[in-house]
C-alpha positions in Angstrom: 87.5 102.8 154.7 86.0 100.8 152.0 82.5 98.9 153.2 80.8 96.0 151.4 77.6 95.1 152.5 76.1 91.3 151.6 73.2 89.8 153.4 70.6 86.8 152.4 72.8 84.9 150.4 71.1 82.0 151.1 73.8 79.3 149.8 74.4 81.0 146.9 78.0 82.1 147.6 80.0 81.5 144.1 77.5 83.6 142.3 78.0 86.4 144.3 80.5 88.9 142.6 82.0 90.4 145.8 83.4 93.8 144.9 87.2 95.0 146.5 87.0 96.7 149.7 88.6 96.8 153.3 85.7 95.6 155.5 83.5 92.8 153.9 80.1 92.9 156.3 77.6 89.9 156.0 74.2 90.6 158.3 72.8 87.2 158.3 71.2 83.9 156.5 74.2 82.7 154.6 72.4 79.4 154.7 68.9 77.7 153.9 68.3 75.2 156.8 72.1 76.7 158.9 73.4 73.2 158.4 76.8 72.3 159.5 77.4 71.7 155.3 76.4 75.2 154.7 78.1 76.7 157.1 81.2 75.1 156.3 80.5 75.7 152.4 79.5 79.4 153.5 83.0 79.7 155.4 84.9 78.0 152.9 83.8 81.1 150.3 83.6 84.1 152.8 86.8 83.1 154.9 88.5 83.3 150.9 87.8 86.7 150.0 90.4 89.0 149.7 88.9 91.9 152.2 91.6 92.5 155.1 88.6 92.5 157.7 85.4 90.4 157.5 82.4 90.3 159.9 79.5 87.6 160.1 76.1 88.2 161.9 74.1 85.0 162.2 70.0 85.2 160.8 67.2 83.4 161.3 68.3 80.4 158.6 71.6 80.1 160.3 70.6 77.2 163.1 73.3 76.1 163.9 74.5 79.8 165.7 71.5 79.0 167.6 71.5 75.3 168.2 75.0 74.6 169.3 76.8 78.3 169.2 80.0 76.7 169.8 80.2 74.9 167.5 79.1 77.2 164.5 81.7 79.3 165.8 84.2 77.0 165.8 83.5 76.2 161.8 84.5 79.6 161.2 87.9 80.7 160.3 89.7 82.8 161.9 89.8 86.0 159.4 86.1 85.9 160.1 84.9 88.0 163.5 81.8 86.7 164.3 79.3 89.0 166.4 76.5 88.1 168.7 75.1 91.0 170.9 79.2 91.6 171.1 81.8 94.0 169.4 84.8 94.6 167.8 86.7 97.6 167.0 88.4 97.8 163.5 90.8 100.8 162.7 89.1 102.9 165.3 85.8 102.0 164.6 83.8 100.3 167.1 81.7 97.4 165.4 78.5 96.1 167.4 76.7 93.3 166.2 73.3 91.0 166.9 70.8 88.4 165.5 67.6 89.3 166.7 64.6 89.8 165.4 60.6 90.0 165.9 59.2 85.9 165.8 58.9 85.4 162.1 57.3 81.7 162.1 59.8 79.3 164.0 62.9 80.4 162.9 66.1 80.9 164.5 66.8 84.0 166.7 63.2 85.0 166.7 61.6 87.2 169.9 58.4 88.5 170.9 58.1 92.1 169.7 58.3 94.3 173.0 60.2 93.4 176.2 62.4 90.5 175.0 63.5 92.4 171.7 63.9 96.1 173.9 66.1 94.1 175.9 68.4 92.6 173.5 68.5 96.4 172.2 69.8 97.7 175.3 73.1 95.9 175.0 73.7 97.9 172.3 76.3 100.4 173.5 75.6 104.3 172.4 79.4 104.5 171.4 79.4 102.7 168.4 80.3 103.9 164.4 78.3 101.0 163.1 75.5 98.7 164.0 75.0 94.9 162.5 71.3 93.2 163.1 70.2 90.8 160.9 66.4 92.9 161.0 65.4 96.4 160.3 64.0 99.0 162.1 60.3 99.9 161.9 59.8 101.8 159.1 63.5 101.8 157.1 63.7 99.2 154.3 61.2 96.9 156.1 58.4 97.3 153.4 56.6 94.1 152.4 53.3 94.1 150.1 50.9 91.9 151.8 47.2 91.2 149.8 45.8 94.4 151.9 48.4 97.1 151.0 52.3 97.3 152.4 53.5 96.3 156.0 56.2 97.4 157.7 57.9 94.6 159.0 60.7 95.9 160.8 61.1 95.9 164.4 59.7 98.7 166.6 62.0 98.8 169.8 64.9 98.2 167.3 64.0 101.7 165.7 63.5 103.5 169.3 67.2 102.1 170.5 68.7 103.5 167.2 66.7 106.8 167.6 68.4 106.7 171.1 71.9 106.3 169.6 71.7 108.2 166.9 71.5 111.0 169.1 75.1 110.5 170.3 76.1 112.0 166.9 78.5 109.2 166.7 76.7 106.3 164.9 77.1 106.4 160.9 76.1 102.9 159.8 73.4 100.7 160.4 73.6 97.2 157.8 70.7 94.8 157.9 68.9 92.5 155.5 66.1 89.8 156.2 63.6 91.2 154.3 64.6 90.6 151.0 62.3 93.4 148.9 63.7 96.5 151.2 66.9 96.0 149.1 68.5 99.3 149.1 69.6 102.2 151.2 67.8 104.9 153.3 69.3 107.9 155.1 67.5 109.3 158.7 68.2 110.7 161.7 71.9 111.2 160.3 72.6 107.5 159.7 73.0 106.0 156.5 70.8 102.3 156.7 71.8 99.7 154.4 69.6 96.8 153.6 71.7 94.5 151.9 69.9 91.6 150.9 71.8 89.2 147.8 68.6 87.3 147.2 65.3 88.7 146.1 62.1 87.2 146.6 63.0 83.8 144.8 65.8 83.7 146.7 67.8 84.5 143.4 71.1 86.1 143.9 70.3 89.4 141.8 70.7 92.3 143.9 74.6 93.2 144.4 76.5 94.0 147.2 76.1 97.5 148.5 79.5 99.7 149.0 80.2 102.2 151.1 83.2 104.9 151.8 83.3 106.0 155.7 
């Protein structure tokens, strides 16, 4: 199976070129302020694209999945699976997905760091082929340079769940985004992670979509 990985498009949509594949994954801030306009200009574009099987985690710009779930959801087409702390199974591969991350200002789908993330974490079932957040783990892809050096930005209990699951053996594919300048991929503990953020630090849609072949 052909993967596509998009993340951080922020709006942008149209100036995305999408490459061909059989599962199109989006991890997450589609939108600016998660508007009921972006989300329906956001649908409108990712609801069109040719990809047999597409997948939508919501991230911290997409209010609306947090303000009145039901509604978002019900913007979406149906081609579109939408995952929050759920999953689906596509052509035997089971598909889990989730929003979370460590409070980052007052955005949408923010936690404390500790309990109320480790928690969200545990729903993740240690039977799954590939994992959606919207965040990174500690320490994969999460790099930020701050005025001091580089922090790690990623979440810590999110990296102790995967360690746990990676241990199955089963697990292949982890796709996040959120932090914009880990663009790229990273292989550990037998997993390949894929942060695939569209838009750099300008929010400029330069960095293309990331393809893999599992």
């Amino acid at each position: 199976m052909r993967i596509v990985c998009i993340s951080d498009t922020h709006n942008c949509n149209e100036q995305i070129n999408v490459p061909d594949g059989d599962l199109l994954i989006h991890s997450g801030d589609a939108t600016i302020n998660g508007s009921s306009a972006e989300i329906a200009a956001f649908d409108a574009w990712f609801s069109s694209l040719p990809h047999k099987h597409k997948i939508f985690v919501a991230g911290n710009h997409d209010w609306l999945f947090e303000r009145d779930n039901a509604l978002a959801r019900s913007m979406l087409d149906d081609s579109v699976v939408y995952l929050q702390d759920s999953s689906v199974e596509i052509d035997g591969l089971k598909i889990y997905g989730s929003p979370w991350q460590p409070r980052f200002f007052d955005w949408a789908f923010n936690l404390m760091r500790g309990p109320e993330l480790a928690e969200k974490w545990r729903l993740i079932p240690n039977d799954i082929d590939i994992l959606i957040t919207h965040g990174p783990p500690k320490g994969i892809l999460d790099e930020v340079p701050r005025n001091w050096g580089i922090e790690n930005t990623g979440c810590e209990e999110l990296r102790k769940r995967m360690e746990q699951i990676a241990g199955s053996g089963r697990i292949k594919l982890h796709v996040f985004g959120h932090i914009h300048c880990g663009y790229g991929t990273h292989d550990e503990f037998g997993v390949k992670f894929v942060n695939a953020s569209t838009c750099d630090e300008q929010y400029r849609p330069t960095q293309p979509p990331i393809v893999f072949d599992l």
